[in-house]
N, C-alpha and C positions, 0 to 999 in steps of 0.2 A: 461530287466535288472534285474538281481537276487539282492537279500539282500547284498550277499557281496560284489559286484562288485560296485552295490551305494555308500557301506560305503566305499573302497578303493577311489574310484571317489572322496566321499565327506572328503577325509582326505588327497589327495593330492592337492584339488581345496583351500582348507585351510591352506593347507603349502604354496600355491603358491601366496596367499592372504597375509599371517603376513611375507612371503621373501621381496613379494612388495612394502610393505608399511614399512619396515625395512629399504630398502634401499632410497625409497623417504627420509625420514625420514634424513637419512645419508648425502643424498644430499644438503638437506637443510640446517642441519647443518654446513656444509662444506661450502657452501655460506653468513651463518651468520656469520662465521669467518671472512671470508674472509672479509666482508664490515669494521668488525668492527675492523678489523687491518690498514685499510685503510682510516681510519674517516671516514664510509660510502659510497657511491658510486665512486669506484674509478675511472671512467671518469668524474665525474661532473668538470667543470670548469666557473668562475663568469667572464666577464667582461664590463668594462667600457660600456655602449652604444653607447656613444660619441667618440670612439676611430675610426678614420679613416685609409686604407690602412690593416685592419685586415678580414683573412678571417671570421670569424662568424656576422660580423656587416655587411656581402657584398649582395648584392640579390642574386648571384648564387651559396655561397655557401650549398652544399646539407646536411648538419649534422643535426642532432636535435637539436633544440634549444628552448628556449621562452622567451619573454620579461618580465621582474618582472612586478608587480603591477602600481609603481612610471614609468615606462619607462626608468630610470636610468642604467639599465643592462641586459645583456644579458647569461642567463643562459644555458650552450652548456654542452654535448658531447666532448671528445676531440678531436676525428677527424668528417671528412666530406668529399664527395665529392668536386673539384673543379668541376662548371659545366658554369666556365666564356670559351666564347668562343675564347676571346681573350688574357687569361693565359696561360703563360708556364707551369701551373699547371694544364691543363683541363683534365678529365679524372682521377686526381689521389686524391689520399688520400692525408687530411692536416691538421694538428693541428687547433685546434679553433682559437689561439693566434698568428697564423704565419702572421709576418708582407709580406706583399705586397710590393717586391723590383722596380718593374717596375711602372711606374706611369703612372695615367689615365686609367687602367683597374679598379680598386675598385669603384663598385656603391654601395652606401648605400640601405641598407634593407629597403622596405617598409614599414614594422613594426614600423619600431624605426622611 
């Protein structure tokens, strides 16, 4: 590799360096807006623990979730899988908060 052909090498490998990191950069930005228009993450959603007949308090709901510290509540994602076998909803997408209209399918999470 000859002298010039390095420094062309080493001035394009460098534009393509400060493009990269210009547009992460961009990215990121673009994402911190975003949260902070939305009060932070805008799927988070809190509810009751105690609440029966909801999918996120159910065993087969599939969303991400966690129980707070106290066990009092249930910190979700806004949707999730239903993954009850005996829902009209199996297979599909569901709000955290959606009530369960049919009764005797919602089993309580073992968590809570």
């Amino acid at each position: 590799m000859s002298f010039e052909s390095r420094r062309n090498f080493l001035t394009a490998s460098g534009k393509l360096l400060v493009g990269t990191f210009a547009l992460g950069s961009l990215g990121a930005h673009a994402m911190e807006e975003q949260e902070h228009a939305h009060g932070g993450s805008a799927a988070r959603l809190v509810l009751d623990a105690t609440a029966e007949n909801v999918c996120a308090t159910c065993q087969f709901w599939g969303g991400m979730r966690m129980v707070s510290e106290d066990r009092a509540q249930v910190v979700t994602q806004s949707m999730g899988w239903c993954n009850n076998p005996d829902s009209p909803n199996l297979r599909k997408l569901t709000m955290a908060d959606h009530q369960m209209k049919k009764p005797g399918i919602w089993v309580r999470w073992g968590a809570l």
